[in-house]
C-alpha positions as a LaTeX table, in Angstrom:
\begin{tabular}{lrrr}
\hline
Residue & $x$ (\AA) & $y$ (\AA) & $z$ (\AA) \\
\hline
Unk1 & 70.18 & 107.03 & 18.67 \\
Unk2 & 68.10 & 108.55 & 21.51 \\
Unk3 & 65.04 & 108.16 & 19.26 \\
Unk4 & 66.22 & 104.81 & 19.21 \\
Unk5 & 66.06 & 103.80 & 22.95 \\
Unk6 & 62.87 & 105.94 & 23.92 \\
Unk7 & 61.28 & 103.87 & 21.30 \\
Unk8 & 62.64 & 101.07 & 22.91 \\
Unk9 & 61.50 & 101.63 & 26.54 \\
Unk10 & 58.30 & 102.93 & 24.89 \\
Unk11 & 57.79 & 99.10 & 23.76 \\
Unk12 & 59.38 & 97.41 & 26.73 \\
Unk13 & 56.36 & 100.16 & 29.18 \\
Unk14 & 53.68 & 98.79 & 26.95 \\
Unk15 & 55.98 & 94.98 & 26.78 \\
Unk16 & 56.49 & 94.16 & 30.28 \\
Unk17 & 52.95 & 94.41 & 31.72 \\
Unk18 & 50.91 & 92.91 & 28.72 \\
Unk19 & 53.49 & 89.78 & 29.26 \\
Unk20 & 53.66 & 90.24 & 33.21 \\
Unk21 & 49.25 & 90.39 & 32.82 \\
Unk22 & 49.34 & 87.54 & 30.29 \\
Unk23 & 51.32 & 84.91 & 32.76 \\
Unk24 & 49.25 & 85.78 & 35.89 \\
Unk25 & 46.16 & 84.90 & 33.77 \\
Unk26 & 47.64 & 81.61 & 32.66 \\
Unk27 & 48.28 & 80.77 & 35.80 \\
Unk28 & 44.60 & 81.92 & 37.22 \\
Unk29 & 43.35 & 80.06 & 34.39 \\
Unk30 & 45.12 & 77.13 & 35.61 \\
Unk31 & 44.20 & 77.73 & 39.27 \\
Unk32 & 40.70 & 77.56 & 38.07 \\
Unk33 & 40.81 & 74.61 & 36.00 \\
Unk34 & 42.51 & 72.14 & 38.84 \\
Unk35 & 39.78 & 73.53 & 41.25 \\
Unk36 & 36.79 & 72.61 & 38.65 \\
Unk37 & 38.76 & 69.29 & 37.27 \\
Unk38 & 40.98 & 67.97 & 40.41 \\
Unk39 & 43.81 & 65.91 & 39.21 \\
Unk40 & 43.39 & 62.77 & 40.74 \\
Unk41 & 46.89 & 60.14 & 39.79 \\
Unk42 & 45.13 & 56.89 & 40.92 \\
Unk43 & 42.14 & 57.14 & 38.86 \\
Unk44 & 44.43 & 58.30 & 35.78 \\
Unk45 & 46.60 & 55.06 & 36.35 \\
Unk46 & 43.34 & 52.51 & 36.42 \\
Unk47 & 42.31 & 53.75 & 33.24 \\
Unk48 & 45.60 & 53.13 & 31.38 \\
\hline
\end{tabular}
């Protein structure tokens, strides 16, 4: 059983940062895209 967890917190060490990493880069990458593409509602409502 004590194999068991240290495997387990082994995975959730290597787990929790690669997901924790993975979210703040989403949201950089999202950061990045509004400031390159601005999202501008009236324009997007002529169109349609």
């Amino acid at each position: 059983m004590k194999e068991n967890v240290a495997q387990a917190l082994e995975l959730m060490g290597i787990g929790l940062p690669t997901m924790f990493g993975v979210i703040v880069l989403f949201i950089l990458l999202c950061k990045a895209l509004t400031a390159a593409f601005p999202y501008k509602p009236e324009e997007e409502t002529k169109d349609n």
